[in-house]
BAFI-414364 format. One record per residue: residue in one letter; x, y, z of N, C-alpha, C in turn. Coordinates in steps of 0.2 Angstrom, whole numbers, plus 5000, padded with zeros to 4 digits. Layout:
<recs>
AXYZXYZXYZ
...
</recs>
This chain:
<recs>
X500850724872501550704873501450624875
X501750584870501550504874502350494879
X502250484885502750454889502850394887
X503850384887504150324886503850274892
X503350234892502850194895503350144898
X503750104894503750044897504650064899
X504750114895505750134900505450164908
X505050214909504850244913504650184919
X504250134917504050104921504350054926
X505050034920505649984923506050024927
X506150074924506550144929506350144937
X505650154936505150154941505150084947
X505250064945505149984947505649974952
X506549974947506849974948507150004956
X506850084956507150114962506650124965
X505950094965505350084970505650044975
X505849964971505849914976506549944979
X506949944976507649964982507250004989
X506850074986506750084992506150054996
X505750014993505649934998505949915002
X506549885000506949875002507149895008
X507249955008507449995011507150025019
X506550015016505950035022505549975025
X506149905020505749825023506249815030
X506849835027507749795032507549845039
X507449905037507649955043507149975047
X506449945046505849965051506049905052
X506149845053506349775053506749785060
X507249795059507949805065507449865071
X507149925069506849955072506349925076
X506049875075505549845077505749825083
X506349795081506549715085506949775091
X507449805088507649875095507049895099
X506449915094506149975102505949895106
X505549825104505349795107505949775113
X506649755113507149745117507349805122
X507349865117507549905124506949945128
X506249955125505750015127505149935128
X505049895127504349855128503849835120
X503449785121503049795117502649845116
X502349865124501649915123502049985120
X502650015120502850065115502650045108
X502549985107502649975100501949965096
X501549955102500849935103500450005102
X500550065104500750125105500950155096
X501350155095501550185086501050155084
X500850105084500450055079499650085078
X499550115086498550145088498950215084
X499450255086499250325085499450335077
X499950295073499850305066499350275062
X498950215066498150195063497850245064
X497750305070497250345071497350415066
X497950415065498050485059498150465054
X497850405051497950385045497150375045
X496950375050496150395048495950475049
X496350515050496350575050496350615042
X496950545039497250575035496550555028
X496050555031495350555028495250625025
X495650655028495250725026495750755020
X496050705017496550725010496050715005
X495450655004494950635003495150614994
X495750574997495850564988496050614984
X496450684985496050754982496950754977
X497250714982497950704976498050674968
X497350604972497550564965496950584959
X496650624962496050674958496550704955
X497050754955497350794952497850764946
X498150704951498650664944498250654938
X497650644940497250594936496950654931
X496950704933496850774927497350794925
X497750774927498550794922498650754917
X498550684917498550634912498450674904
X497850704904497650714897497950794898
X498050834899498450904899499350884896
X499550854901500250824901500350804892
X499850774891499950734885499950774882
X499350824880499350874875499650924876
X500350954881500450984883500351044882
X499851034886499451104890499651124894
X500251144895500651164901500251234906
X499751274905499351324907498851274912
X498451244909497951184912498251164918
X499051134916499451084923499451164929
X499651204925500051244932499351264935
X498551284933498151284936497951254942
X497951194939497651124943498451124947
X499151144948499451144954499051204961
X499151234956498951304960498351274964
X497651254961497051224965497351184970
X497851134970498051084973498351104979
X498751174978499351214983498751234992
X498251274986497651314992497451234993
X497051194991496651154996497151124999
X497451105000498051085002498351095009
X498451165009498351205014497651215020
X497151235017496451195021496551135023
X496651075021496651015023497051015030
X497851055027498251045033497951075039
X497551115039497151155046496751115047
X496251075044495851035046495950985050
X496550945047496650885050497250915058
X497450955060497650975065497150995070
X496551055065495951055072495750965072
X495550945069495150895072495650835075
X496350815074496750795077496750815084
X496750875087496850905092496150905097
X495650875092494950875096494850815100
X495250765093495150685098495550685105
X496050735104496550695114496250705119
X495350715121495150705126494950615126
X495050605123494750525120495150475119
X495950505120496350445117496650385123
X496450405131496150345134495850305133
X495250305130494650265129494750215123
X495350245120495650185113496150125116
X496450115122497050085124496450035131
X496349995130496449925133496749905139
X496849935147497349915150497949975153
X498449935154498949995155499450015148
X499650075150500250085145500850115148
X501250125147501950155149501850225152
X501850245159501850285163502450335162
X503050325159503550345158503250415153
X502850385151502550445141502250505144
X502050535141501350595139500950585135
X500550535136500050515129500050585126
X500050645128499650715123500250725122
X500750725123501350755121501650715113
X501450635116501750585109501150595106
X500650605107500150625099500150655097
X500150725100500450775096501250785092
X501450755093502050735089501850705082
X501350645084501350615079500750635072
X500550685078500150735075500450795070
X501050815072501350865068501550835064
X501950765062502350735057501650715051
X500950725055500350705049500250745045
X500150815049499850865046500350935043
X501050925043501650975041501650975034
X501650905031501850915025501250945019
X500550955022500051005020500251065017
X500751085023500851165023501451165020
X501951145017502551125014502351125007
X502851075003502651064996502350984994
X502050964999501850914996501450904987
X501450944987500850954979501450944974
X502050974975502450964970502450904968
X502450844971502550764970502050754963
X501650814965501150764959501250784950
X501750824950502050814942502450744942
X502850734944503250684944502950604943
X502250604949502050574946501650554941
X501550614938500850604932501450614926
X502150614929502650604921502950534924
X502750504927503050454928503750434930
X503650474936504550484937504450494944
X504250424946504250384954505050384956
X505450364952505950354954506450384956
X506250474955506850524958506350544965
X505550514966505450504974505850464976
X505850394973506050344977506950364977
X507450384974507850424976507950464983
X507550504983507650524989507450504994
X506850474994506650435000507150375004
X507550364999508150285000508550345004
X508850415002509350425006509150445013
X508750495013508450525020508250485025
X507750435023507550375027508050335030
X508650305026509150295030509650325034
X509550395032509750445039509350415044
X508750455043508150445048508150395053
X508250325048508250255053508650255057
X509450265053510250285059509950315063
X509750375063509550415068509150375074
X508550355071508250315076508650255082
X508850225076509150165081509650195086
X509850265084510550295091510150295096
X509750325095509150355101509050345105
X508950245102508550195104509050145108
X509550145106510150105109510650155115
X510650215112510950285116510550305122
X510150335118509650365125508950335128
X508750285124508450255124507550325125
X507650345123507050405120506650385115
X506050375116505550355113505150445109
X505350505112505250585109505450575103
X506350585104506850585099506750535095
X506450505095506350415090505650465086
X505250495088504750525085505050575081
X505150625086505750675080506050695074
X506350615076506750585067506150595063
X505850575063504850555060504750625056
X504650675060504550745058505150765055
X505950765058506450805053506450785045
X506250685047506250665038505450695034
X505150685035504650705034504650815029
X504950825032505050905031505550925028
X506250875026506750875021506450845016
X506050785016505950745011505350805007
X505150845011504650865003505050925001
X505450975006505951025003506151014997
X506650954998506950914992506850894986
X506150854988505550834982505650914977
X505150954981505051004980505451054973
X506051044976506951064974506851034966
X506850964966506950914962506450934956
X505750924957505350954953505251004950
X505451064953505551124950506251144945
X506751094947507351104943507151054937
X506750994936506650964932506050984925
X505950994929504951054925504751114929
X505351154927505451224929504451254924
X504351224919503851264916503251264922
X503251214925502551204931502651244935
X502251294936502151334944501451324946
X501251374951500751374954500351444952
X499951434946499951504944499051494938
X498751544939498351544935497651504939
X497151514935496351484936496151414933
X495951344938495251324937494851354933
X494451324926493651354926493351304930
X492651334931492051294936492251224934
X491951214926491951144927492351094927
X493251134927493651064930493651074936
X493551124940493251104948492751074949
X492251064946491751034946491850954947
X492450934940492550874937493050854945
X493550884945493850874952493450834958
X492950894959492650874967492250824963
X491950814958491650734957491950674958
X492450664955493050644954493450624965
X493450684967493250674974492950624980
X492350654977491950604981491650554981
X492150524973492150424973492750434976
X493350454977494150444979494050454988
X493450504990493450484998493150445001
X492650404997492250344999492950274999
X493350284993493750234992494250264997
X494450304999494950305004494650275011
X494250295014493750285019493750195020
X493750155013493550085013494550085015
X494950125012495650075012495650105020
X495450125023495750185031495250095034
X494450085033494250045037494549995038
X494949955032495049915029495749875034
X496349935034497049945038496749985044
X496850035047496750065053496450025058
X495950025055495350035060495349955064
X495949915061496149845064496349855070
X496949885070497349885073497149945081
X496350005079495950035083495549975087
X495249935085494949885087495249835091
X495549805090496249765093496749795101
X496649865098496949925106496149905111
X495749935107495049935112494749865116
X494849825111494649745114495149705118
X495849705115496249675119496949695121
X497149755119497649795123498349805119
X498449855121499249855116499849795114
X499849735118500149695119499849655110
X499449635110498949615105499049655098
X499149715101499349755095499749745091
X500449725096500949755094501149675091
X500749605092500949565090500649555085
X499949585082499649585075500049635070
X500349685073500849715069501349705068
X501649655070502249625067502049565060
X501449535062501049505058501049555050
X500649585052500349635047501049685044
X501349685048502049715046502549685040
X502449615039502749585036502349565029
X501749545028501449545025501149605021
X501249675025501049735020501849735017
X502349725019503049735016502949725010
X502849645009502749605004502449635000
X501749655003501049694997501749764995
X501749815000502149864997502749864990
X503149824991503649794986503049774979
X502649714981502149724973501849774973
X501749844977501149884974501749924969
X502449914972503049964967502849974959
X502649894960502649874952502049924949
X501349924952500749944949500650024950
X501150054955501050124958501750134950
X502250104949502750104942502450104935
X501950074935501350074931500850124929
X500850144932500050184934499850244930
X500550284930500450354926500450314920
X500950254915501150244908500050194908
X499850174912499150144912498750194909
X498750274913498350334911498650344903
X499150344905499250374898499050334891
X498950274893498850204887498250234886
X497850234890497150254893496750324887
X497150364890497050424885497350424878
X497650354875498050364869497750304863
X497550274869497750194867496850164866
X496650104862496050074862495950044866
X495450034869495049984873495349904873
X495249884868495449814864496149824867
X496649884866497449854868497349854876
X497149904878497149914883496649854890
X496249814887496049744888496549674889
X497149674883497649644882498049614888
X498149694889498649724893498449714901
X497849704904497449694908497549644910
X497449604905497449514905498049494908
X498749534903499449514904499649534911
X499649594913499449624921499349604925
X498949554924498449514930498749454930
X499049414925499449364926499949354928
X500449404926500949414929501049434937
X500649474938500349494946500349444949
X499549374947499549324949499949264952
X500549274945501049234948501549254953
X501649304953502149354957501849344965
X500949374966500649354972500549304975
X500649254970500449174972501149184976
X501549164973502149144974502449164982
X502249234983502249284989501649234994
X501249234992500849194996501049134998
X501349084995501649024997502249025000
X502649095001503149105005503049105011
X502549155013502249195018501849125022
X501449075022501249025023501748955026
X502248965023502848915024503248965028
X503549005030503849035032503749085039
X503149105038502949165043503049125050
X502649075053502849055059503549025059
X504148985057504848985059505149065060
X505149105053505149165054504949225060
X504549225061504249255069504449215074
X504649165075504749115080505549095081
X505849135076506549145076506649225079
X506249275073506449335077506149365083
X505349345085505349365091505049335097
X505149285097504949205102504249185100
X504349135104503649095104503149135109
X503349175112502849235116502449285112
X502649285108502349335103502149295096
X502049245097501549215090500949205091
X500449205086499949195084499749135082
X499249075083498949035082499249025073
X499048945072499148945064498548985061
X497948965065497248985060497449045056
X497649095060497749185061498449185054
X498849125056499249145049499049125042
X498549055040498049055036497549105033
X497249145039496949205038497149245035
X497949255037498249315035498449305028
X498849245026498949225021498349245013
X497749225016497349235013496849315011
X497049335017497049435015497749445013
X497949425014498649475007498549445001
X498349374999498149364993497449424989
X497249394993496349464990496549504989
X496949534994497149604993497549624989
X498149574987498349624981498149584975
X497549544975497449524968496949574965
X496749634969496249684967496649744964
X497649734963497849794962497949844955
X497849764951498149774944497249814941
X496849784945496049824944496249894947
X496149904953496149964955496750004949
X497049994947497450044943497150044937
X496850014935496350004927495650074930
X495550044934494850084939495050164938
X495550174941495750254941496050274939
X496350254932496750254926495950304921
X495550254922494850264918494350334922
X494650354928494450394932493650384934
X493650314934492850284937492850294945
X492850334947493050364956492350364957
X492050414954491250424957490750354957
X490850344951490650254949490850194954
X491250214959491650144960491350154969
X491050204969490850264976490250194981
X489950154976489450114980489650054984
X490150034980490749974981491149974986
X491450024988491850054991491650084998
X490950114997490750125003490250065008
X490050005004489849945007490249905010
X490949915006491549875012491749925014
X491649995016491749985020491450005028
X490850005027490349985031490349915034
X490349865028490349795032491049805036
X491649795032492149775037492249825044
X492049885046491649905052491249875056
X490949845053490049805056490549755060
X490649715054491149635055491649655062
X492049705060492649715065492449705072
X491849745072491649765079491149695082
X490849645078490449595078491049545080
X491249535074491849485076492349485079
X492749545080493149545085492849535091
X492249575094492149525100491949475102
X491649455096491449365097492349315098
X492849345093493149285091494149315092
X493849375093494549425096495049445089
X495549405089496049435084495649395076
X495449325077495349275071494749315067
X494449345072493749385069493849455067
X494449475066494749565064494949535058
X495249475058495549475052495149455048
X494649395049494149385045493749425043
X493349475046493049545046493349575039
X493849585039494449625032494449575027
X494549505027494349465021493949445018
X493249455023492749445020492649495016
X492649545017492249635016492949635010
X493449625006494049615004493649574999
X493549514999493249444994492649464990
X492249474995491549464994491049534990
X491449594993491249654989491849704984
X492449704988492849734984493349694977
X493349634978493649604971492949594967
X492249564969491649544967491549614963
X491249674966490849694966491349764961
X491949774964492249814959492649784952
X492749734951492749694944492149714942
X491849704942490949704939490849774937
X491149834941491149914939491349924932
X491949904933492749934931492449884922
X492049824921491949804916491149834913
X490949864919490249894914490449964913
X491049994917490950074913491550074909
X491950034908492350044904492749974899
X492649924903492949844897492049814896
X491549864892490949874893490749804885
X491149804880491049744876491649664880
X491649674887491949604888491849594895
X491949524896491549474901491749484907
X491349504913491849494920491849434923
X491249374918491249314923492249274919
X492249294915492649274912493449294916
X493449334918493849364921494049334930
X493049334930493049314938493349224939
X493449194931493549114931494349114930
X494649164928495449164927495749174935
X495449234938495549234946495349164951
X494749134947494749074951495149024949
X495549024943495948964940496648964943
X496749034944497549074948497449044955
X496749064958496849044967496948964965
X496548924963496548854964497248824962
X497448844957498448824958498848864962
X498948914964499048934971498848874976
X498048854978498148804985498448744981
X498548714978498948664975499448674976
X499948724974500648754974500548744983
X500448784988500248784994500448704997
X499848674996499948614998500448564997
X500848584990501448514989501848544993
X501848614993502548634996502548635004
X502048645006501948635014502248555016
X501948495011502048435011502748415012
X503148445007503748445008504248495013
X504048535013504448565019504048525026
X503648495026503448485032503948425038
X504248395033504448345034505348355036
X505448405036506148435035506348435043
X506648395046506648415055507348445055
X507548505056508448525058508348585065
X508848615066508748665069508448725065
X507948775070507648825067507848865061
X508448885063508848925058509248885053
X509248835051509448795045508648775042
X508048765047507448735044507148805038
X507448855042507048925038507548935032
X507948935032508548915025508448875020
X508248805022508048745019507248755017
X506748785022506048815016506148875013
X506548905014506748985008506948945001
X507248915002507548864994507148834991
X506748784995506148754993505448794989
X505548864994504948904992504948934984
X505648944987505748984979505848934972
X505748864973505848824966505148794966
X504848744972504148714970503648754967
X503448814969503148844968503148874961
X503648894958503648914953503748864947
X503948814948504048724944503248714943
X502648734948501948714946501948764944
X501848814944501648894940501748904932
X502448884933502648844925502448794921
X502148734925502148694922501048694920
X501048734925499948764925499848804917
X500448834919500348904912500748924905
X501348854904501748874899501248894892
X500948864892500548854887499948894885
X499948934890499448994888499449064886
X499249104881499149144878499449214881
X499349194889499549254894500149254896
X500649174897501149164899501649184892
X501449164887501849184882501949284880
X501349304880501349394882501549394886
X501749374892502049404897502649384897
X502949334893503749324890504049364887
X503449414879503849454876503849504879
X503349514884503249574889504049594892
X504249534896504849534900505549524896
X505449504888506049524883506149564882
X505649634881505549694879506049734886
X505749734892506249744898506849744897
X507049674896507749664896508149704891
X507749704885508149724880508149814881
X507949844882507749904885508249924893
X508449864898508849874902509549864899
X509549814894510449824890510649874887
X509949914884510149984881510550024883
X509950034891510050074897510950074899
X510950004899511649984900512150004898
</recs>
């Protein structure tokens, strides 16, 4: 069965980013509520105990996008016996997982002093609010989480992101009463688990009325378990680098300099994973129609298609990166004083890990598309060993500047370097990574150019704050793409990515 690739994909897109959107506006207002009525260290607080079950959530070990990824070729060929197996497999481990990460969740709260820097809110029950946050980690194991995963090995994000748009904005209402009502930091938790437990029912509902054929029924042979748990244990090394890489920041930053600290690197990192989030819409939109090119498609096209991917990405990153640079100190220093900013260096820093970061996405999705998991397992566990080493070296040497350096370097130097150089020996094996490594270095170096004019001229801009961030929002959005245009009209990739973006359109008038 070939998937409508590129209708699915704009579909996808479409109601991804809405619910972007949706989880950018309203953690947003959320943020700025608990800090006005409950303090920073509450916030400082969410930030340690959902870093800390997201290192929990280690024990998933990749074992979901193992399964999508065995669906791709079944789905295609429909082998509708093969899918309900591999759900069935997914239901039981599934289930083990959620016991696991509860025992061992429940093992750490003798030790969750020893993460917190200082004081914290005497008001709480540190065991009472972990284990809250605890239950919202480990419930949706025991539920139907598994179900998600037809949907999205058919490419059909968008009747998740459906539901996530409506529930979540209950869930947020809900919070905000709480928080402005009762001012209750429990019931602000609560919401967290009531959405959390609708949202998979629902899913659940949705999938089986959609692809009533899939149940949970029948046998694995050995060796697609075998192929699985291989498949596994490059997807848990690579989870481990994504948990060192986000988490263990914001663990470190609690133990060095205290929730206050946190809670102002996470409004940082807040706004910048936003931005990442809404591009990953695009690649996570992408990803099942990538498998399926993958299992259908040549090498050579699927090379093309890489090139085009990557440029458009480029562009899209850059651009985001030159906002985020001009923008982020007025922007924080509007919404939440000059008491809570952070040095410029620290937003250069930052600037430059969102860059890295998501210029490795359009690969990571080629990587796992190709099912190179176990292949990618040395890469992946070097950062994330350094970015640990770094964390804990440089953060005490240099405090917040050396966390974040820590993740950019261990980001640059191993996971873009060393996984390009994978992803082209075991699978774009007749084409070049240095040439590929030269197109990434042509992208940054017009990005700092783009950077630089536009800083130059917004620098000059003297008004009141909130008219200055109005007047670099306009700027942001013309300069930068006037040199982006005028670096790449001409090239082989900006032209593919024109007929690429006509093909959309024409495809959205259909739709229409």
């Amino acid at each position: 069965m070939k998937l409508e690739r590129t209708k699915n994909s704009i579909r996808n897109i479409i109601w991804g980013v809405l619910n972007k959107i949706v989880t950018l506006i309203f953690p947003f207002l959320l943020r700025t509520i608990l800090i006005k009525t409950l303090g920073s260290d509450y916030l400082g607080l969410n930030s340690l105990f959902t870093s800390i079950l997201t290192v929990l959530n280690l024990a998933e070990l990749g074992f979901s996008s193992a399964v999508v990824y065995n669906m791709y070729n079944p789905i295609a060929k429909n082998d509708i016996d093969t899918v309900c197996a591999l759900m069935s497999y997914y239901k039981k481990v599934y289930h083990i997982i959620g016991i696991l990460i509860t025992i061992i969740g429940c093992s750490l709260i003798p030790f969750l002093s020893y993460l917190i820097k200082g004081s914290y809110p005497k008001s709480l029950n540190i065991i009472v609010l972990y284990l809250l946050f605890l239950t919202n980690t480990s419930i949706s194991y025991f539920l139907f989480a598994y179900k998600t995963s037809i949907l999205t090995a058919y490419q059909r994000e968008d009747i998740i992101s459906k539901i996530n748009i409506v529930l979540k904005i209950i869930m947020y209402c809900f919070q905000i009463g709480t928080l402005l009502i009762w001012k209750n930091y429990y019931f602000y938790i609560l919401g967290m688990i009531i959405n959390t437990i609708l949202t998979n029912i629902i899913t659940a509902y949705y999938s089986n009325k959609i692809y009533p054929q899939y149940q949970c029924n029948g046998k694995l042979s050995e060796n697609a378990k075998q192929n699985i748990k291989t498949n596994i244990q490059g997807l848990m090394i690579g989870k481990v680098c994504m948990v060192s890489r986000n988490s263990f920041d914001s663990i470190f930053l609690s133990a060095f300099l205290g929730l206050q600290t946190v809670a102002i690197y996470g409004n940082y990192y807040y706004i910048m994973s936003a931005i990442a989030g809404i591009l990953t819409v695009l690649m996570a939109s992408l990803s099942a129609g990538i498998g399926n090119s993958i299992a259908l498609e040549s090498i050579e096209k699927n090379y093309q298609d890489l090139n085009k991917f990557v440029f458009i990405y480029a562009w899209i990153s850059g651009w985001c990166t030159v906002c985020l640079f001009i923008l982020y100190q007025p922007f924080m220093q509007l919404w939440m004083g000059n008491n809570m900013l952070f040095p410029m260096i620290d937003v250069i820093l930052i600037c430059l890990y969102f860059y890295s970061l998501t210029m490795g996405d359009v690969r990571s999705q080629y990587a796992s598309a190709a099912g190179l998991f176990w292949e990618n397992r040395k890469y992946v566990l070097a950062e994330s060993i350094t970015n640990i080493i770094l964390n804990y070296i440089l953060g005490k040497l240099f405090g917040v500047h050396g966390i974040i350096l820590a993740t950019l370097i261990s980001i640059l130097c191993i996971n873009f370097v060393w996984g390009s150089a994978t992803l082209f020996k075991y699978y774009f094996k007749s084409y070049s990574v240095i040439k590929f490594y030269i197109k990434h270095l042509k992208y940054f170096i017009i990005l700092i150019f783009a950077t630089i004019i536009t800083f130059f001229i917004t620098k000059n801009i003297h008004t009141k704050l909130i008219y200055k961030l109005i007047i670099d929002c306009v700027i942001c959005f013309i300069i930068p793409n006037i040199i982006f245009y005028l670096s790449y009209f001409s090239t082989q990739e900006f032209k593919d990515s024109i007929n690429l973006v006509k093909k959309a359109l024409k495809l959205l008038q259909k739709k229409g």
